[in-house]
C-alpha positions as CSV (number, residue, x, y, z in Angstrom):
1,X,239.5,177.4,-99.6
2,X,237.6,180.3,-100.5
3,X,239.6,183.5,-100.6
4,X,238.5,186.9,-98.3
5,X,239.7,190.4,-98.6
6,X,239.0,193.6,-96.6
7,X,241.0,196.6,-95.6
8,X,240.3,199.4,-93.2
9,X,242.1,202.9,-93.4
10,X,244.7,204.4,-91.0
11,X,243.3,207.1,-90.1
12,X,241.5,208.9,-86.9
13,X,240.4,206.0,-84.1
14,X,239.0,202.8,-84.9
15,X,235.3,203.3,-83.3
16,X,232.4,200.8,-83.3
17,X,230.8,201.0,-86.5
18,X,234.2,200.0,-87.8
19,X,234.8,197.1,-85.9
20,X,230.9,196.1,-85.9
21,X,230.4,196.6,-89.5
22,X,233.5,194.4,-91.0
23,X,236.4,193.8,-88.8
24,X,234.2,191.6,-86.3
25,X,234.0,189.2,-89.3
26,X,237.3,189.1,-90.1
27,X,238.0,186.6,-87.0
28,X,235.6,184.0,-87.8
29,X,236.7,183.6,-91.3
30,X,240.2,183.4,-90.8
31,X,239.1,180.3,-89.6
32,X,237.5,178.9,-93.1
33,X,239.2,180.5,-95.8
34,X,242.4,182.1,-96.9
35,X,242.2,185.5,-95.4
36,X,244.3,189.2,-96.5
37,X,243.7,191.9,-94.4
38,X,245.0,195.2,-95.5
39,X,245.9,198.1,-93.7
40,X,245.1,200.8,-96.9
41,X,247.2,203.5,-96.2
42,X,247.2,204.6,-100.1
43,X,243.5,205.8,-99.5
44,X,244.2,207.3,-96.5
45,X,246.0,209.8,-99.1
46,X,243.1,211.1,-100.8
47,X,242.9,213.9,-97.7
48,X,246.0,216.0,-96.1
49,X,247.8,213.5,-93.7
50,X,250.7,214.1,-91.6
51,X,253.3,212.0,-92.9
52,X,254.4,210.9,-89.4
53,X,251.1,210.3,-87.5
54,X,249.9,207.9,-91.0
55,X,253.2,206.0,-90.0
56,X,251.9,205.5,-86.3
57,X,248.7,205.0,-87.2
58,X,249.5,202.4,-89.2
59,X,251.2,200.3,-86.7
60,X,248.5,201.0,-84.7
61,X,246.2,199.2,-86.9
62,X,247.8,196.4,-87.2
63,X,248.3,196.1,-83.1
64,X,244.5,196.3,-83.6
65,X,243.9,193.6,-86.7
66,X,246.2,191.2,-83.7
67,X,244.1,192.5,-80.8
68,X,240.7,191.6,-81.9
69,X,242.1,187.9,-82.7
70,X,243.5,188.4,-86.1
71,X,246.3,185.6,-86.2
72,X,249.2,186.3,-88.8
73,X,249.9,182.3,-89.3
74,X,246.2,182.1,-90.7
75,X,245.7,185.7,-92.3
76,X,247.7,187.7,-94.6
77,X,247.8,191.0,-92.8
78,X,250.2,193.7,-95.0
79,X,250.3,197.1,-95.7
80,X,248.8,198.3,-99.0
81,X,251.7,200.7,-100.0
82,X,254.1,197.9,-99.5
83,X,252.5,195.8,-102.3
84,X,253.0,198.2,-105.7
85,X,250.4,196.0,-107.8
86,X,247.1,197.6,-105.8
87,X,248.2,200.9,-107.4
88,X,249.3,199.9,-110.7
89,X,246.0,197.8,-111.2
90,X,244.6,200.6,-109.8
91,X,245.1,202.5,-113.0
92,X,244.7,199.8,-115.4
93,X,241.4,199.7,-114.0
94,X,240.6,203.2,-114.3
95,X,241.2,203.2,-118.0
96,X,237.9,201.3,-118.5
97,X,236.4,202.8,-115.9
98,X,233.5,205.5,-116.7
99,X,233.7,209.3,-115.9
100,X,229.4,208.8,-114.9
101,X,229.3,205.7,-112.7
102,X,232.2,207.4,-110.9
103,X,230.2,210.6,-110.4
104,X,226.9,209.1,-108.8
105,X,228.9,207.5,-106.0
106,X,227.2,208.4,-103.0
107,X,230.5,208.7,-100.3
108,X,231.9,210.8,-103.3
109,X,229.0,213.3,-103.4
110,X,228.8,213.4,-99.3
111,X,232.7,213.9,-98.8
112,X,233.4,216.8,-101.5
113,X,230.4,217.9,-100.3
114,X,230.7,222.3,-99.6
115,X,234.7,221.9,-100.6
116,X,236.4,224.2,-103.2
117,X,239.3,222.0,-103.8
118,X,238.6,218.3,-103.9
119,X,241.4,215.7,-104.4
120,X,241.2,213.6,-108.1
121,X,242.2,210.8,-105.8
122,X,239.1,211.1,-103.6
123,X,237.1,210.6,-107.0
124,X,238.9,207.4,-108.0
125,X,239.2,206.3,-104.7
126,X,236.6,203.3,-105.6
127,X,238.4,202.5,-108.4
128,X,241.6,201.6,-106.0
129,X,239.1,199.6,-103.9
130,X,238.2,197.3,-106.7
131,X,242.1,196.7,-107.2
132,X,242.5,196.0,-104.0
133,X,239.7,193.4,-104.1
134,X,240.2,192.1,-107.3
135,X,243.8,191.6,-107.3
136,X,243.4,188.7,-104.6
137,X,241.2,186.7,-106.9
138,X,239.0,187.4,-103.8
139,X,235.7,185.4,-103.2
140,X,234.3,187.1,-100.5
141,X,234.4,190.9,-99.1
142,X,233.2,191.9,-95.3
143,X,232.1,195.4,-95.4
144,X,229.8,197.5,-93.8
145,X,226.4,198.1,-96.0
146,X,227.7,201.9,-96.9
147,X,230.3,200.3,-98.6
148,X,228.1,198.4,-101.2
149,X,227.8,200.3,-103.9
150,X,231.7,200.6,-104.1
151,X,231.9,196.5,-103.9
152,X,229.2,197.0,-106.9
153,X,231.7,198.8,-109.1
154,X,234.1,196.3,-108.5
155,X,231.8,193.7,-110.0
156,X,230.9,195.9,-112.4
157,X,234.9,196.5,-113.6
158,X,235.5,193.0,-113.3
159,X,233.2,191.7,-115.8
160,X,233.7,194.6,-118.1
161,X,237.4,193.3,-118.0
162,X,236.3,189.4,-118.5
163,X,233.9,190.6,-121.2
164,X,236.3,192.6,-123.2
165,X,239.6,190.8,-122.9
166,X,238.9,187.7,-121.4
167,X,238.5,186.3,-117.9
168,X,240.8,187.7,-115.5
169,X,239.1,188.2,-112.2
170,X,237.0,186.4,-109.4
171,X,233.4,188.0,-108.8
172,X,233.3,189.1,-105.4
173,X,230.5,188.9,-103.3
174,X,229.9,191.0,-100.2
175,X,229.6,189.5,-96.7
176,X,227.7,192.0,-94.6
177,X,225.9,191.2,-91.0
178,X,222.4,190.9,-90.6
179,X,222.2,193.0,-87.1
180,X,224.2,195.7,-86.3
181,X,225.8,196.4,-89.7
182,X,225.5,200.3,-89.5
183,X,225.8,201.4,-86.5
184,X,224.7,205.0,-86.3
185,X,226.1,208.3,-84.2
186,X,225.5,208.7,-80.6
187,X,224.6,212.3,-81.1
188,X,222.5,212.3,-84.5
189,X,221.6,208.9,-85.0
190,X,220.2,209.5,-88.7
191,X,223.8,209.6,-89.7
192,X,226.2,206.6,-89.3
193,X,229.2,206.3,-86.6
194,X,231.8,208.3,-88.7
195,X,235.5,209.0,-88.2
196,X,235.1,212.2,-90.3
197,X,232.5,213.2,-87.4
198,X,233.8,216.9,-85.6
199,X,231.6,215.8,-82.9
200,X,233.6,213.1,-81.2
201,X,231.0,212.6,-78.9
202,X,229.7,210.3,-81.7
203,X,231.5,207.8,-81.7
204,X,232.8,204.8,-79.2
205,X,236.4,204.7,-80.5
206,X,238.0,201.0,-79.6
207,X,240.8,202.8,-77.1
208,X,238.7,205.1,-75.7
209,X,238.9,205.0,-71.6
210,X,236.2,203.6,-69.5
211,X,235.4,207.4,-68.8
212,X,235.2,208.5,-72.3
213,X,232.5,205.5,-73.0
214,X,230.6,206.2,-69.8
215,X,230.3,209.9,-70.6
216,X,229.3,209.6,-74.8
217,X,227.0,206.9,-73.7
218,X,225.3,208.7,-70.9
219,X,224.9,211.6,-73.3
220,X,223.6,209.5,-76.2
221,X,220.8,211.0,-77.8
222,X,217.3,209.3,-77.0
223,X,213.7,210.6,-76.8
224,X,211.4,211.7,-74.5
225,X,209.2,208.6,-74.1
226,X,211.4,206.3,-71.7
227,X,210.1,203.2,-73.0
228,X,213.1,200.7,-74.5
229,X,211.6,199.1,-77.6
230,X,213.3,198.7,-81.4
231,X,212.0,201.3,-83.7
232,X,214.3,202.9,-86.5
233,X,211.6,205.3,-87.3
234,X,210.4,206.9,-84.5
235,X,213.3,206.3,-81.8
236,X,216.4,206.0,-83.7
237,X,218.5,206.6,-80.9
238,X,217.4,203.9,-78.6
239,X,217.3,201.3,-82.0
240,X,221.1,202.1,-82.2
241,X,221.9,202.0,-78.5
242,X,220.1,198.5,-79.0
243,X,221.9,197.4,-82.3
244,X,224.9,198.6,-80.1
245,X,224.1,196.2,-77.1
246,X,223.0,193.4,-79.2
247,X,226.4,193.1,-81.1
248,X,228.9,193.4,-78.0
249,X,226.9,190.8,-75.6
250,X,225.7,188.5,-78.3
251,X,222.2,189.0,-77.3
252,X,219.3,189.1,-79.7
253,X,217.6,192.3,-79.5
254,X,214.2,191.4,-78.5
255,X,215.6,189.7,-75.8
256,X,217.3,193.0,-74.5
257,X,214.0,194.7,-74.6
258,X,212.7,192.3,-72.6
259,X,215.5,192.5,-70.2
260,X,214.6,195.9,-69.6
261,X,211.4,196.0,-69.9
262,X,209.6,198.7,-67.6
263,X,213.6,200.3,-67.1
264,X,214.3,203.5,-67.6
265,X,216.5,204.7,-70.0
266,X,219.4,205.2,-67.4
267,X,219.7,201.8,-65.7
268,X,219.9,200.4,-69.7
269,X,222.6,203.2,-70.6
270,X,224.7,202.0,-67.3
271,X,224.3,198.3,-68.7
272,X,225.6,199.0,-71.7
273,X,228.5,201.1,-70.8
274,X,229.9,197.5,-68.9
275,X,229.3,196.1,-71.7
276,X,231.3,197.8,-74.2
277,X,233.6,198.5,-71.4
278,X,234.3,194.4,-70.7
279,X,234.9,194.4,-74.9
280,X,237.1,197.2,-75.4
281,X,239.4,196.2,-72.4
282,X,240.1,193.0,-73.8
283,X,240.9,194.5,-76.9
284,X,243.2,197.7,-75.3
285,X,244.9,195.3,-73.1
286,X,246.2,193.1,-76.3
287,X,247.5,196.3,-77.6
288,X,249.8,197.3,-75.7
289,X,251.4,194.1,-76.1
290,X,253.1,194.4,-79.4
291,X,256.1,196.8,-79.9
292,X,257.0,198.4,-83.2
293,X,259.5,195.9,-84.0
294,X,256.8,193.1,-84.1
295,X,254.2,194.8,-85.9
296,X,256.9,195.6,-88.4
297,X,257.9,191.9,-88.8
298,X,254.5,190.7,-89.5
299,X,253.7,193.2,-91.9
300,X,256.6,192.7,-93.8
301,X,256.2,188.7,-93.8
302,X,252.5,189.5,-95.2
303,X,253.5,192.3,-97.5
304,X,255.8,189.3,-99.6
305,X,253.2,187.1,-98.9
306,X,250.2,189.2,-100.3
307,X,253.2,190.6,-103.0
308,X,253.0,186.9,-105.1
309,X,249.6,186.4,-105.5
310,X,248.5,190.1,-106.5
311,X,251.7,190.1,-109.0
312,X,250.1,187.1,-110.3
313,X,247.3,188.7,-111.0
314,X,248.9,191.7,-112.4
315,X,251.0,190.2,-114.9
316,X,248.1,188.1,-116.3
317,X,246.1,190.9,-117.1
318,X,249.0,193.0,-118.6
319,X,249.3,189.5,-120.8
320,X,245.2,190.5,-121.9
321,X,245.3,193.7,-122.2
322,X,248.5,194.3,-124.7
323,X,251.5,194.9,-122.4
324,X,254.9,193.5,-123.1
325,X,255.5,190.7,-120.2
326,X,259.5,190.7,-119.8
């Protein structure tokens, strides 16, 4: 079996360019190949956190990997702090890693963006995403498309290490959806749906109350034209609201234009909020079924789990590079 890797920080809500643009995919492949999901709470450091809400956080993650139909006897799902390997590779890696090709990442340049004092762990922050990939001899990564040029470095580290020392990791390759893979904010829909966002208006977090969707979508920016076609360029906000629809109801797009065809903009708003709506209640209702004690027994069953194969990986390229194996 192929092998897949992915991890999504605990931090802020879970909205729907998260769950559209990788953690969607994570259910259908649990199905086909041998699955780790990671919840990557050692990036979640590279900003302030409050130790106790990043605890809680956590385990609300994971209630969220099980609620959307992640299923613990055919995925590895594990904390990243609990497997010490992501962070040692992490610095292995970052010793032939370039000062440069760290510098032009773009998520990099937009997040230090206008800050005096910027953390030397948000800089090497794609450096611990190619350990985290890499260490699982990992085949395949579902991301979002904003995350490709990070995936990129991690090819690029991996064959730099094969090259120089001899071959030591997988190539990865990303897995990204065709429709709906950046789905954009409600309120500026140039920019994509973004947890870092101060206007939470935004964003259509995965717990957010029936209320909360109806009122962001109703306010979703549009245009002035009424007319409900795809068009990135000149109506952007309708294109999202569309990419939105398409992705939750399984519809193709052109076929939702059609639907609607001659509609105004509020009877396809109304639509929409049901739709999400029928989604995210699924997915709220599953949970609140788990208690702390649960979560924590999973996660500690996949943290030994995930624990074996990345130390395997570890210790062979400690073996390449020149470090005493005892």
């Amino acid at each position: 079996m192929k092998r897949v890797f992915s991890g999504v920080q605990p931090t802020g809500d879970i909205h729907l360019g998260n769950y559209v643009g990788a953690m969607k995919q994570f259910v259908g492949l649990q199905d086909e190949h041998e699955c780790f999901y990671c919840i990557v709470d050692l990036h979640a450091l590279t900003v302030p956190q409050d130790p106790e809400a990043l605890r809680k956080t956590s385990y609300r993650l994971a209630a969220i990997y099980l609620a959307i139909g992640l299923d613990p006897k055919k995925s590895t799902l594990f904390i990243q702090s609990q497997v010490s390997a992501h962070a040692e590779l992490g610095w292995l890696l970052s010793c032939i890693s370039y000062f440069g090709e760290l510098s032009r990442m773009t998520q990099f340049k937009d997040k230090s963006k206008g800050k005096k004092n910027v953390s030397s762990g948000l800089f090497m922050y794609p450096v611990l995403m190619a350990a985290d990939i890499l260490l699982y001899q990992t085949d395949f990564v579902p991301v979002g498309n904003d995350q490709e040029q990070h995936l990129e470095l991690a090819r690029t580290l991996a064959a730099r290490f094969n090259n120089r020392f001899g071959e030591a990791f997988v190539m990865p390759q990303g897995i990204i959806p065709k429709e709906g893979a950046r789905i954009m904010s409600l309120v500026d829909p140039s920019k994509k749906m973004s947890k870092s966002d101060e206007d939470g208006n935004g964003r259509i977090n995965l717990l957010d109350s029936p209320g909360a969707v109806k009122k962001k979508i109703m306010k979703a920016t549009t245009d002035s034209e009424s007319v409900i076609r795809y068009d990135e360029d000149n109506k952007p906000g309708v294109s999202n609201l569309l990419n939105i629809y398409s992705v939750m109801s399984g519809m193709s797009v052109p076929d939702i234009v059609k639907k609607y065809e001659g509609c105004g903009y509020g009877v396809f708003k109304k639509d929409l909020v049901d739709v999400i709506n029928e989604n995210l209640s699924v997915i709220q209702d599953r949970c609140q079924g788990f208690s702390e004690e649960q979560l924590e027994s999973i996660l500690r069953d996949g943290s030994e789990k995930a624990q074996v194969v990345a130390e395997k990986t570890l210790n062979d390229v400690k073996r390449k590079i020149g470090l005493a194996i005892f």
